[in-house]
DRENLO-823373 format. One record per residue: x negated, z negated, y negated of N, C-alpha, C in turn; residue in one letter. Coordinates in steps of 0.1 Angstrom, whole numbers, plus 5000, padded with zeros to 4 digits. Example, Ala and Ser with C-alpha at 12.3 -4.5 7.8 and 13.67 -1.06 7.14 Angstrom:
2
486849225057487749225045486849225033A 487249295022486349295011487149215000S 
***
This chain:
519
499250005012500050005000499150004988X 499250114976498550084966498649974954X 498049964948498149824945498649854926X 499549854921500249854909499549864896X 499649944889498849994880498949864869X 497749824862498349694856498049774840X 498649714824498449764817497549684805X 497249704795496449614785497649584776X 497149454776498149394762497249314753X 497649304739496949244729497449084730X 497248964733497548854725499348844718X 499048924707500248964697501048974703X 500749084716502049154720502749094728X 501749014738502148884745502848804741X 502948744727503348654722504848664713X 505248854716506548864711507548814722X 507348814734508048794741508348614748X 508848544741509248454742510148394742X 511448484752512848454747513248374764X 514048314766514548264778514348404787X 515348524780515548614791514448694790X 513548724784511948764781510548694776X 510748624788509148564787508348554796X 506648614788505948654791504748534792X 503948474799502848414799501148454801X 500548404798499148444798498348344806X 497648354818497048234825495748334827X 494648284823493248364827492748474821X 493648534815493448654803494348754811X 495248714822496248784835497548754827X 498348844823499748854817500648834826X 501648794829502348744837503948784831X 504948834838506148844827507448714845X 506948604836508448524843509748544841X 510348624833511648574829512548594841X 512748654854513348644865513348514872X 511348484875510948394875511248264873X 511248214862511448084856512347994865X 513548024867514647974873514547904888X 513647984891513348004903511747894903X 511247804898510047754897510747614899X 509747584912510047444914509947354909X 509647324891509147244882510947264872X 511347344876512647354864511847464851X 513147514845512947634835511847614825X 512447434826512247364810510947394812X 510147414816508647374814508347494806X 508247584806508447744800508747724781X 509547614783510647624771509847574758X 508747524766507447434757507047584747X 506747544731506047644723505047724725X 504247554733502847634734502447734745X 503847754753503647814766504847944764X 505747954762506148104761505548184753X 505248264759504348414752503048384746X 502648244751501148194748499948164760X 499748204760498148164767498548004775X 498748004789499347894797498347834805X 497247884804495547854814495647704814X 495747684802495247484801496447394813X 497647454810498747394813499247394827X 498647524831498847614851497547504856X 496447514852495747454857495547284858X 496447194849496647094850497747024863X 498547154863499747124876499547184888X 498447334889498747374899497147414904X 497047454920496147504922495847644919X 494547674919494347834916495047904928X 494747864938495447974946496747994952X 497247934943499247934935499448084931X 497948134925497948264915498248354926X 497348334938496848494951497948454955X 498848374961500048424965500548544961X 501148594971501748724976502748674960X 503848624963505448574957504948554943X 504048494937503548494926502248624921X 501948654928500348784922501548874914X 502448894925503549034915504249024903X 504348894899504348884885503348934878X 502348954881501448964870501849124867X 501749164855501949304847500749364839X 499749264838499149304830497549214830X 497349284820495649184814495449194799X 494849084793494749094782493249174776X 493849234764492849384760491349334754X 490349344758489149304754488549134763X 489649104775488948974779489448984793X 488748884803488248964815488748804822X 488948764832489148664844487948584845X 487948474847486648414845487048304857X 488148234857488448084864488748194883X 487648074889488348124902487848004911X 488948014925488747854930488547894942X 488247834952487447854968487048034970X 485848064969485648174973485448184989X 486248284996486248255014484748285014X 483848255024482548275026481448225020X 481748225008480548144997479947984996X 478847964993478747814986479747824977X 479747694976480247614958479047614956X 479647644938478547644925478847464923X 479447344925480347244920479147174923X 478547104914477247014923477846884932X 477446844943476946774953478346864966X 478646964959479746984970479047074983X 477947084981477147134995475747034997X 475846985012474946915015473247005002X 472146905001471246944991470347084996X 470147065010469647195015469847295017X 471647335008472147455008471947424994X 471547364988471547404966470747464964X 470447564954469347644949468647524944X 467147554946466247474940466047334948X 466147394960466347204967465447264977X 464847114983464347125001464647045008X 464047115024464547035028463447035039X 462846915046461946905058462746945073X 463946945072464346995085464847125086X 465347155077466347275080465247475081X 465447565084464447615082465647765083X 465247905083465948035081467048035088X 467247935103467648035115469247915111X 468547775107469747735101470747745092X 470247815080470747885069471347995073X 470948095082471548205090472948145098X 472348085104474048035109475047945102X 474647905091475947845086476147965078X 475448045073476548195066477648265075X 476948245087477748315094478848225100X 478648095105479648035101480547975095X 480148015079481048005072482148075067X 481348185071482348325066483548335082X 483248305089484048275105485248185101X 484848065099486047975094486547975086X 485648025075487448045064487948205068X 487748325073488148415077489348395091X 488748275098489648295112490048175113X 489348105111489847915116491247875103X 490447865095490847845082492847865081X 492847975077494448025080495047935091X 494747955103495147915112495447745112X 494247665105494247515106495547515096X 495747565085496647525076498147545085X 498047645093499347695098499947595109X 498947545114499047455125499347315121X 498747275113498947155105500147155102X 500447245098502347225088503347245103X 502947315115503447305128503247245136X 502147175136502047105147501747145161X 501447225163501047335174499747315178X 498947325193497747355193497247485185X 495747445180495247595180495447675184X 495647825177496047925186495247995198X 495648075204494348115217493948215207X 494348295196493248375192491948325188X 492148225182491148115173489948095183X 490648035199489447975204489448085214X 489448215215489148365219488148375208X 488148405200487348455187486548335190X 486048225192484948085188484548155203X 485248155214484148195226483648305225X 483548435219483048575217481748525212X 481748445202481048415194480348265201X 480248225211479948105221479747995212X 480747975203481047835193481147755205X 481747785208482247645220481047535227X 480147655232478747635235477647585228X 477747615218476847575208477447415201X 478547375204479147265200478747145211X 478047205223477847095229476647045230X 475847125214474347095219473547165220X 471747115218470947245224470947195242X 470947235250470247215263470647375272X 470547385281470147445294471747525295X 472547475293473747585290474147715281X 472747645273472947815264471847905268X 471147895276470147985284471048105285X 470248275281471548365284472648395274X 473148315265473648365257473248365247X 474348495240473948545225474648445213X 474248405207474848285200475048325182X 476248315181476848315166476448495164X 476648615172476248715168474348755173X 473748665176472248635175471848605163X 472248515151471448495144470748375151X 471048285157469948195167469948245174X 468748195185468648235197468948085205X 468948085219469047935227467947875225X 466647925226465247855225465347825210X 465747795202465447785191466547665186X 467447685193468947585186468647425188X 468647395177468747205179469947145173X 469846995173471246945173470846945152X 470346985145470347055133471447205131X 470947275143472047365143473547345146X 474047235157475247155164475647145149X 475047035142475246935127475547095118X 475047215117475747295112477147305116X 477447385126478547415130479647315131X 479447165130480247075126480947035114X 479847085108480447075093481147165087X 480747275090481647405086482547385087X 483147365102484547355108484947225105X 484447135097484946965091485747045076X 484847125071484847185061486847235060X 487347265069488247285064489347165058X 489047045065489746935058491046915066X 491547005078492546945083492046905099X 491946745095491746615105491946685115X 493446675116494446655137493946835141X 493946945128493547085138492347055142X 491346975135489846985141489946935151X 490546795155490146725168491246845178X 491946895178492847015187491747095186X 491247135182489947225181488747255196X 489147235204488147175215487647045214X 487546965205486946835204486746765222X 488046805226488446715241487046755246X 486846895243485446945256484346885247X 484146825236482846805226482446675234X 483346595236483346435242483546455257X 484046525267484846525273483646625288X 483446725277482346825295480946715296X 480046685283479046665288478746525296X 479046415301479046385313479046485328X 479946605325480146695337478246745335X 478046785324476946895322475746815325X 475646655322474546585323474646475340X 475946505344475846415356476846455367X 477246575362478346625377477146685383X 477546695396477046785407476846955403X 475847015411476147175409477147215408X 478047185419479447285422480347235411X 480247155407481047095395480547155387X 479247155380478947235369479247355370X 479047445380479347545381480547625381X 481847535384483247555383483947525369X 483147415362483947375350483547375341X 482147395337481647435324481947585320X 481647695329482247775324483347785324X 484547715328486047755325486447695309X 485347585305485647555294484647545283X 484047665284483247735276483847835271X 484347885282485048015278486348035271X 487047885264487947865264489447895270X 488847935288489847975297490647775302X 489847695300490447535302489947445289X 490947325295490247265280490147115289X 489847025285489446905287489246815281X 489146695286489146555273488846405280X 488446345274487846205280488846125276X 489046115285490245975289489345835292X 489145735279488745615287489545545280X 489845555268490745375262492045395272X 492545275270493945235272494645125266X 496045115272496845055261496344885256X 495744845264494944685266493144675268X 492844845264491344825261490544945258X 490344915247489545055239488145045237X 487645005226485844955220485744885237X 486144795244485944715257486044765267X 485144835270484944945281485244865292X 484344785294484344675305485344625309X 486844595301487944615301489244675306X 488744815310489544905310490544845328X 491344905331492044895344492744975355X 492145125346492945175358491745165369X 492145235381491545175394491545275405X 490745315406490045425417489845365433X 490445385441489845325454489845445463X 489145435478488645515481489645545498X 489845665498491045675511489645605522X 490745615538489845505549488445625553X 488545755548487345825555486145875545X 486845735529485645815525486045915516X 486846005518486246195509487246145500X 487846105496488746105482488745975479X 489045995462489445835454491345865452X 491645785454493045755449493245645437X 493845735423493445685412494745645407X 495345515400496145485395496145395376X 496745415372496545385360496945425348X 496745405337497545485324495945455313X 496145605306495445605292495945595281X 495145545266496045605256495345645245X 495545715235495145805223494145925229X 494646005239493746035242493546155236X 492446215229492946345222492746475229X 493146565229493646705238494246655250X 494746565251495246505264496646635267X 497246605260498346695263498446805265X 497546905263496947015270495947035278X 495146945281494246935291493746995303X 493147085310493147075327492947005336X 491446925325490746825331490446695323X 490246615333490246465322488746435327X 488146335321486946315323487346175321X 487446075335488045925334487445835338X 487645705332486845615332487545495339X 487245445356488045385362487045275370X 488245165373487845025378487345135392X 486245065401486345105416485544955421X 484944945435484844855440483344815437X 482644895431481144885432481144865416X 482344845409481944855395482544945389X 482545005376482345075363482645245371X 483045345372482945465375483545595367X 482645705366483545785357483745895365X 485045995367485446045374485646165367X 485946275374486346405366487846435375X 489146455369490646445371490846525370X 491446665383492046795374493446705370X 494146825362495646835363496446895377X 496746755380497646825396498646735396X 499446705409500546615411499646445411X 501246375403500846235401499846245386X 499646365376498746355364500446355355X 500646265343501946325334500946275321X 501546385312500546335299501746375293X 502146255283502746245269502346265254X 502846315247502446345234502846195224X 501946175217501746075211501746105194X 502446055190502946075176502145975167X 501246075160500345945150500546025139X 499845965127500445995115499146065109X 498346155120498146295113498746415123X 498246515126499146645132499046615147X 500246655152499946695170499346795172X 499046885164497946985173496646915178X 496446745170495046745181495746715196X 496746695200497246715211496946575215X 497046455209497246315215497746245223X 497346195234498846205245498246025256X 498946025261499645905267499245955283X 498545915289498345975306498645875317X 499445925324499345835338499045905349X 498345805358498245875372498245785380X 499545875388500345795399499845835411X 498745755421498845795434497545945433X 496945965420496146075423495046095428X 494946225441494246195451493146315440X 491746275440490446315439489246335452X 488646445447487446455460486646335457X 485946295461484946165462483746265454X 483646385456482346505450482546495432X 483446465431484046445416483546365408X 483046255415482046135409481246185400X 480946175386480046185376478746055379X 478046085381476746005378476945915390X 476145805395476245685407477545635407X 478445605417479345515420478945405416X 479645325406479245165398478745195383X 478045335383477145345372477845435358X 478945415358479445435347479745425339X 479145305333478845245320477545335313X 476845325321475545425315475845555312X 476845615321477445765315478445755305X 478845645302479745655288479345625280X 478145545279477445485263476545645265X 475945635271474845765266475745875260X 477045925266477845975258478345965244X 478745835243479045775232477845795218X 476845815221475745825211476445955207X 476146085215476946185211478146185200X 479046135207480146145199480246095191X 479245975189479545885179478845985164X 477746075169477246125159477946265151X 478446295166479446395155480046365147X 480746225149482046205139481546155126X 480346145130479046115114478646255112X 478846325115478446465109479646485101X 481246515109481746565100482446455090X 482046345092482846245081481946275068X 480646325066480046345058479946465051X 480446555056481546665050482346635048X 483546575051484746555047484546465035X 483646405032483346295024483046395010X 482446475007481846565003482946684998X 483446675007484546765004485546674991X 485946604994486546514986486246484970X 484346474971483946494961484346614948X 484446694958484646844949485446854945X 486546814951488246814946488146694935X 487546594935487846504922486946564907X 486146654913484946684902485646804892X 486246864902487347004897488446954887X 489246854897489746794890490146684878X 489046634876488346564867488246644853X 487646764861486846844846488446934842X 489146964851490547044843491746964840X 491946824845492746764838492546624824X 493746684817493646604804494646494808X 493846394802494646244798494346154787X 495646094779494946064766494546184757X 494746254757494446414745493046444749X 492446414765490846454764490846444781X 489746524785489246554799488846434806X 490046394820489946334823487946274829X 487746344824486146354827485646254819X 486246234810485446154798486146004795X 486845974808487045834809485845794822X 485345654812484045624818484245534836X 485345504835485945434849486245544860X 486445654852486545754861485045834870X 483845824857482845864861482345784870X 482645634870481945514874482645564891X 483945574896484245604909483545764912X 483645824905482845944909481245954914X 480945824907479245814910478645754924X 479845654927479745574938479845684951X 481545774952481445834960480445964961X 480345954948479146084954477245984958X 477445884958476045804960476445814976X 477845764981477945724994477645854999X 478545985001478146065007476546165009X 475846084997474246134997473746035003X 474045965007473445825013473745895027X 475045895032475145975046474946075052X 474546135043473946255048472446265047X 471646175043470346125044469946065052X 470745945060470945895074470745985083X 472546045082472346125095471146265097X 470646275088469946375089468346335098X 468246205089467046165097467146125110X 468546075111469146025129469046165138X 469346315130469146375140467646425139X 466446425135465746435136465246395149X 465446275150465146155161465646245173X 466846285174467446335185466446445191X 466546555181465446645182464246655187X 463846535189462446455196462246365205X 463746345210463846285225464746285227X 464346285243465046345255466346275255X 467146275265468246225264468446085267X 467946045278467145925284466445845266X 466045885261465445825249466445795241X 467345915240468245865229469245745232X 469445775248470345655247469845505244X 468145515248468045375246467645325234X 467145425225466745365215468045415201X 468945485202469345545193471045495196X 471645395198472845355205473145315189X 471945185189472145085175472545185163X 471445235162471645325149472545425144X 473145495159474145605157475445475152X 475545395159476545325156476945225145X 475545185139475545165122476045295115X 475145395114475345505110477445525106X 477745525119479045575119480045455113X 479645365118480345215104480145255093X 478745275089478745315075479545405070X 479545535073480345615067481445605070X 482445535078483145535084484145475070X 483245335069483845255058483445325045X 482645405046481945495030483345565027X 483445635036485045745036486445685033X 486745565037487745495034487845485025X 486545395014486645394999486645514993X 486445654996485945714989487645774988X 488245765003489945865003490845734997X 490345614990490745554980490745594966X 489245614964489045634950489545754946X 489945834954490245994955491545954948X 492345914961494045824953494045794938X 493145694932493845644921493245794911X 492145824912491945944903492946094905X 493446124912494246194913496046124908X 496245994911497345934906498745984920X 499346024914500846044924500546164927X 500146284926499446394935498846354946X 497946274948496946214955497846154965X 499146154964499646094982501246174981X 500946294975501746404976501546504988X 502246584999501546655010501346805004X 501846804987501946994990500746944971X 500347104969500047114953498547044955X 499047004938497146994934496346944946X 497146754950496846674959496546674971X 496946794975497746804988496446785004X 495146784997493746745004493246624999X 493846544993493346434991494346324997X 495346374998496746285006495946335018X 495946415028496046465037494646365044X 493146375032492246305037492546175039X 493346125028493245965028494745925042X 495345995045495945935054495145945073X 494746025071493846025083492746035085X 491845925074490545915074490145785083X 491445705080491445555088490945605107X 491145715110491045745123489645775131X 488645805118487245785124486845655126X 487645555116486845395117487745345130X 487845445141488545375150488145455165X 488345575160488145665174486445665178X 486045655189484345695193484245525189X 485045445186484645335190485045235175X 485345125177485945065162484745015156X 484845015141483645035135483244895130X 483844805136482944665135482444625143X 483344665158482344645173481244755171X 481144835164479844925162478844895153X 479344805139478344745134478044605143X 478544555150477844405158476544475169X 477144625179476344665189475044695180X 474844765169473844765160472944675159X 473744575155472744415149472544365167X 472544365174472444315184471944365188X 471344545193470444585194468744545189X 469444525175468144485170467344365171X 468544295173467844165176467244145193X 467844235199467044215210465644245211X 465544355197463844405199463344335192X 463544185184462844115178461644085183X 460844035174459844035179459843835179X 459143795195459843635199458843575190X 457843605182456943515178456843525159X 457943605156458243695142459143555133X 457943505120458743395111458543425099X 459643355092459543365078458143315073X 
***
């Protein structure tokens, strides 16, 4: 379809048209003719009816109520008729693919003029390319799902496996041998969990919580006990079915009477009279992709102790959907298993020894959720900095109330604080084995994630009062700063609660005291 011839208008001419049934507005130096319009604006006519806004120049006033990209709407672009004669578009808001120009709104090692000791070409190459991926494919899709509640679509995670997202989310190791990764701008020999910490944030980047954890999350937490402690034939059956995002999967260990207290938990695996199968009974809960799942990756009482098991979906599996107060697409659900018979070959790691395969896991996961809480944190930033600088209060830029700068300074100190952590935490990773990280890096991932855990809370506070009643509004200017602050509380909870993770911290440490160490 060709796209409508637009014409030049002077100011003047703009400004004769100011009548109820002919008026004309000016937003960006883009002429606009409402008068069909107006009636039809979810704010009421009156607002139009203001002097300074019929047939005048309305930039200051669009921008104080609405987002820019109110403008690219389809329903609204067609108003526009015109441009004004001698001046040119200047204001524009999220460009799909690009940095932000907005300072601290990209970690420092994407800022012109900055360095960085870790990051080097191959990781700059993949976050272009994954950037331009998710707001091109993910993007659309997260918004659409969020307002529906739906899993992600299968085109979404078709397009992430072409592109072996899925793969590269679980890490560098021995499963990406063989493939071509993000296009080939990395290779496998070259990918570290610096490149993971890419692709995490990108896809944090879009801001909607419940689609990211629907997002495969289940397999991020969920395969690698299979990958680091199933058997061959196990590996061989189920990493690729959920690589390819032909299955999906998820770690089932809290339940209704014990979550952070592993040691706690009750369901109960016992073993038929010959041996070859566990017979599993019990219930989970919050579990995320549970309700789409194939496979569960479970964590059960047995006789020798502690065990973690891998569950298909078969008879005696029922998973409920669980209603929390951000989206069902992460697919939350409620699991029981009545009577379910498992091969005994299913066993992840030693019989008894499943404690050790969930904490070593847990470092993982606990770090992702420090990856993307530190974009989301960041993200947040931008949105108050935008909005700071275009809205007026008191006859002056909300920018230039000093209470205002004073919360702006703090959240932008937190999220450079966390992202200076985690960067050096994944360094560490990067330089030992797995075996290493669990033992030395438990404490720290799990300060780490307290910290920002609680950094984020204040920060989808501070967001609230500077934003005012927008700020816990779901649609408009607000509508990512409501959205953060109501389901930000869910990191200081999931991958483990964030005060039993600041005690495991300090208690770590104090075990490596040193016995002869005084004031």
């Amino acid at each position: 379809m060709a796209s409508k011839e637009l014409k030049t208008y002077s100011r003047e001419e703009v400004a004769q048209h100011n009548k109820p049934d002919d008026l004309w507005i000016i937003v960006d130096a883009k002429v606009y003719n409402i008068s069909r319009f107006k009636d039809l604006h979810p704010g009421g006519a009156s607002v139009f009816a203001e002097e300074d806004i019929a047939g005048q120049d309305a930039t200051e006033a669009f921008y104080g109520l609405h987002r820019h990209e109110v403008l690219i709407r389809p329903q609204y672009a067609r108003l526009q008729i015109g441009v004004l004669e001698g001046e040119e578009s200047v204001i524009y808001g999220r460009v799909p693919g690009k940095l932000s120009d907005v300072p601290y709104a990209e970690p420092s090692w994407l800022s012109e003029g900055y360095y960085s000791p870790y990051f080097k070409d191959s990781h700059k190459k993949l976050q272009q390319a994954m950037r331009k991926f998710v707001d091109e494919v993910v993007l659309p899709d997260a918004l659409a799902r969020e307002e529906d509640g739906k899993r992600p679509s299968t085109s979404v995670i078709d397009a992430m496996t072409e592109l072996n997202i899925h793969a590269m989310r679980m890490g560098p190791g021995k499963h990406l041998k063989g493939l071509t990764l993000m296009g080939g701008v990395v290779t496998p020999e070259e990918y570290d969990y610096f490149h993971e910490l890419v692709c995490i944030q990108e896809i944090a980047r879009c801001g909607q919580r419940g689609y990211g954890d629907g997002l495969q999350s289940g397999a991020v937490i969920g395969l690698p006990p299979i990958m680091n402690f199933g058997s061959p034939e196990l590996k061989a059956k189920i990493i690729p079915e959920v690589l390819s995002g032909k299955k999906f999967i998820s770690l089932a260990i809290s339940e209704a009477f014990a979550g952070s207290d592993v040691a706690g938990l009750q369901t109960k695996a016992t073993k038929t009279e010959d041996g070859k199968f566990w017979i599993i009974n019990g219930t989970k809960k919050w579990i995320t992709n549970g309700t789409f799942s194939d496979y569960f990756t479970v964590g059960c009482k047995t006789d020798n102790g502690f065990t973690v098991i891998l569950v298909e979906r078969s008879e005696g599996v029922e998973t409920k959907q669980i209603k929390t107060s951000y989206s069902t697409s992460a697919g939350t659900a409620y699991i029981t298993f009545d009577n379910v018979k498992v091969p005994v070959g299913n066993t992840l790691g030693p019989e008894g020894g499943g404690i050790f395969v969930i904490l070593s896991n847990f470092n993982h996961e606990r770090w992702v959720m420090c990856c993307a809480s530190a974009r989301g944190q960041r993200g947040i930033v931008e949105e108050c900095l935008k909005w700071i600088s275009q809205r007026k209060a008191f006859g002056k830029p909300l920018s230039s109330q000093p209470v205002i700068r004073n919360k702006l300074a703090a959240m932008i100190a937190r999220a450079e604080s966390v992202q200076g952590w985690l960067e050096n935490l994944t360094m560490q990773m990067c330089n030992m084995s797995y075996k290493e990280q669990a033992q030395k890096l438990a404490g720290p991932i799990a300060l780490l994630k307290m910290y920002s855990t609680r950094c984020a809370q204040q920060t989808a506070t501070d967001a609230v009062q500077i934003f005012g009643g927008r700020g816990i509004t779901k649609s408009g200017m607000g509508r990512l700063i409501e959205h953060y602050y109501r389901t930000v509380p869910f990191d200081a909870v999931l991958g483990g609660a964030e005060d039993v993770l600041g005690d495991l911290g300090v208690r770590q440490a104090i075990r490596q005291m040193p016995k002869n160490a005084r004031l």
